[in-house]
C-alpha positions as CSV (number, residue, x, y, z in Angstrom):
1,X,6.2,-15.6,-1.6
2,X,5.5,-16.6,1.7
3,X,3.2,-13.6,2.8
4,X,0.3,-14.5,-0.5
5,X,0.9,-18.5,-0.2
6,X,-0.6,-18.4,4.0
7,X,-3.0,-15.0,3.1
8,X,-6.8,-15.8,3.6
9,X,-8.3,-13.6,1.2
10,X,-11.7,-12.1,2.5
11,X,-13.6,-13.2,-0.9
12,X,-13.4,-14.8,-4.0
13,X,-12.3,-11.7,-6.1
14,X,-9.1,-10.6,-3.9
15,X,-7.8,-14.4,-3.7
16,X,-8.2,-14.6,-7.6
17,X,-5.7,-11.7,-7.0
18,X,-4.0,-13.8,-4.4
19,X,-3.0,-16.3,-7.3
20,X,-2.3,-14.2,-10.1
21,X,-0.2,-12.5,-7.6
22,X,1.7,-16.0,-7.2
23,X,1.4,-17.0,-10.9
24,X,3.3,-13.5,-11.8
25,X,6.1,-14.2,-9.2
26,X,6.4,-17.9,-10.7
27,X,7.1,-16.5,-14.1
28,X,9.0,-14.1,-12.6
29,X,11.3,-15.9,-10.6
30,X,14.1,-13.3,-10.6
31,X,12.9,-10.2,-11.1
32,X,8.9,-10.3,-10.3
33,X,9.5,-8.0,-7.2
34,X,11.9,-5.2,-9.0
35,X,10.7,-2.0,-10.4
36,X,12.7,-3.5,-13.5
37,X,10.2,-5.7,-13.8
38,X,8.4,-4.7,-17.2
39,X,5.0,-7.2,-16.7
40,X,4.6,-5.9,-13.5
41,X,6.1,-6.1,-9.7
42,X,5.0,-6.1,-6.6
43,X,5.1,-3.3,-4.3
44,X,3.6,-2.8,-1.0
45,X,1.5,-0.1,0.6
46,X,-0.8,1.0,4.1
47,X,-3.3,3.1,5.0
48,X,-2.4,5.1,8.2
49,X,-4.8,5.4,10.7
50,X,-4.6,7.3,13.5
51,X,-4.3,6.3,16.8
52,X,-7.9,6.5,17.3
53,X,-8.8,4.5,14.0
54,X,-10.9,7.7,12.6
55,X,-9.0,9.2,10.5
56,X,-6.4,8.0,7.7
57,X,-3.5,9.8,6.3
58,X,-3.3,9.9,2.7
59,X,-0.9,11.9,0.1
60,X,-1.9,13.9,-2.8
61,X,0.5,12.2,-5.2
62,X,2.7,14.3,-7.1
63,X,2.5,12.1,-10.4
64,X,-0.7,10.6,-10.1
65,X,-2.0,14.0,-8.3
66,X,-4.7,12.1,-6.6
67,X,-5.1,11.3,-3.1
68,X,-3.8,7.8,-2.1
69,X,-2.0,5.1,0.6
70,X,1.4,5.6,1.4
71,X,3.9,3.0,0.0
72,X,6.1,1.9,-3.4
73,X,8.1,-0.1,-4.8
74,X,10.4,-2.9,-2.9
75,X,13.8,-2.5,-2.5
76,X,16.6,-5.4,-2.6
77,X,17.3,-5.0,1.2
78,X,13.6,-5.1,2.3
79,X,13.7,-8.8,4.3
80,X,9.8,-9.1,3.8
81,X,6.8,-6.7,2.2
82,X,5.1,-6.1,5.5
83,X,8.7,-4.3,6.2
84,X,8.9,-2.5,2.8
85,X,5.1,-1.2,3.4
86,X,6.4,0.0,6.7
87,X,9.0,1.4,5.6
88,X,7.4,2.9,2.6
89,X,4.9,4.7,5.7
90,X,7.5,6.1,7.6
91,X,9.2,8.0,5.2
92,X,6.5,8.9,3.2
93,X,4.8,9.9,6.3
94,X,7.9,10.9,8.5
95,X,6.4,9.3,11.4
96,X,8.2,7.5,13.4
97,X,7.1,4.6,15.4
98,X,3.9,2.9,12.9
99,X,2.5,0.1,14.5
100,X,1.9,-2.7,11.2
101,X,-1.1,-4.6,11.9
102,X,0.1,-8.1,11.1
103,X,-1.0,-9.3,7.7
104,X,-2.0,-7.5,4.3
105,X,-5.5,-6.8,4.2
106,X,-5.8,-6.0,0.7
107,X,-4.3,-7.1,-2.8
108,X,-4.9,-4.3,-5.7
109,X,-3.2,-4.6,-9.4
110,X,-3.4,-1.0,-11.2
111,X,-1.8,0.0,-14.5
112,X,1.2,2.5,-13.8
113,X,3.9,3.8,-15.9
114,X,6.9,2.8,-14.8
115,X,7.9,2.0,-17.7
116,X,7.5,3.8,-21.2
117,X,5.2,0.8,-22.6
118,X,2.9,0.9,-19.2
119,X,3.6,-1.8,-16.4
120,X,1.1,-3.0,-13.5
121,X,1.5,-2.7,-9.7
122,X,0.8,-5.8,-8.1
123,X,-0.1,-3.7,-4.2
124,X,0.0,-5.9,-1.1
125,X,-2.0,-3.4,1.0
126,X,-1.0,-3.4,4.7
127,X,-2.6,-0.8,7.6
128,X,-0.4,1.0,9.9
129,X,-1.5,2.7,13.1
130,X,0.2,6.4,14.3
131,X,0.9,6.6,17.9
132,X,-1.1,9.3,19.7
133,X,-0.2,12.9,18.8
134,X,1.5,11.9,15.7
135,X,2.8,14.7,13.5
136,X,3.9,14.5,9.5
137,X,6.1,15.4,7.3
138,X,5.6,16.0,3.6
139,X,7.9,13.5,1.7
140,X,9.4,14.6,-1.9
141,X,6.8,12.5,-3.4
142,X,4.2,14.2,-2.2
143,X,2.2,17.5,-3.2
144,X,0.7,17.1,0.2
145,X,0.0,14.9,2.8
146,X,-3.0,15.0,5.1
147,X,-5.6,13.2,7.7
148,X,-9.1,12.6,6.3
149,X,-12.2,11.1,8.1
150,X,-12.1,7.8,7.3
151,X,-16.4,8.1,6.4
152,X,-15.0,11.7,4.6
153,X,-12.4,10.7,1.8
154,X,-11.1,13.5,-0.7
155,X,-12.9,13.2,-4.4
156,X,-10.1,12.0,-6.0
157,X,-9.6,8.9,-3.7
158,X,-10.3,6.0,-6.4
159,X,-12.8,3.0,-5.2
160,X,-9.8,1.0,-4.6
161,X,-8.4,4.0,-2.1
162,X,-12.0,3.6,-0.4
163,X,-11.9,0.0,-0.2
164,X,-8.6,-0.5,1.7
165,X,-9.8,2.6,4.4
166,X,-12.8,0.4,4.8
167,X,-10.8,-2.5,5.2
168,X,-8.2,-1.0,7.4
169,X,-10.8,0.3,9.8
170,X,-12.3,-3.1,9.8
171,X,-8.9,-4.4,10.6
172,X,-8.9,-2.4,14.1
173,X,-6.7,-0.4,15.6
């Protein structure tokens, strides 16, 4: 996988996530990317900013029912993962015309149950910019979907939630 071999992680503990990352799509040569996947695939996500870089969009989950990033699980015809976060976004967001800031900014593994033993996401976290007077659409897999000050995150956001805002604002608009 292209995209983790050339990522600089920013610190030790998200390029030890780089290479486990690799190692899982090494012994998963086939299948390491696929929802079928029962040790874990990758998936892709992105915090959406708005235009102005101070707020983030983030949906109320309707499994998890907690507020997180947009994105999912890869699909065969997705050419790269900065193109399945994207288009993860925009229909999650139905806003047309996200700009992807080149490069993941963020690598996050979180237990999920995908399948009836349990399974891990292995989240290549992208950020996504709205153009100006962007307006959503609440997506089936959504309970809702709203913009949040990015220094004013919902409760339920987890620290990994708060991390890639922080990041993602870092990142620039």
């Amino acid at each position: 996988m292209r995209v983790l071999s050339s990522w600089q992680a920013p610190d030790p503990g998200q390029d030890g996530l780089r290479l486990e990352f690799l190692r899982h799509l090494e012994e998963h040569p086939a299948d390491g990317l696929w929802r079928e996947c029962a040790d874990g695939h990758i998936t892709a996500s992105t915090a959406v900013l708005d235009a102005s870089g101070t707020r983030v969009l983030l949906t109320l989950h309707s499994k998890v029912k907690a507020w997180l990033q947009l994105g999912g699980h890869c699909e065969r015809d997705d050419l790269a993962l900065a193109g399945a976060a994207l288009r993860e976004a925009t229909e999650e967001s139905g806003i047309a015309g996200l700009r992807l800031v080149p490069g993941p900014v963020q690598l996050d593994r979180h237990e999920v149950h995908c399948h009836p033993q349990g399974t891990w996401h292995l989240d290549v976290q992208y950020v996504a910019v709205a153009p100006p007077g962007a307006r959503h659409a609440i997506s089936d897999e959504s309970d809702d979907l709203r913009w949040f000050p990015v220094d004013d995150l919902p409760d339920s956001a987890d620290a990994a939630v708060r991390r890639l805002v922080a990041r993602a604002v870092a990142a620039g608009v």
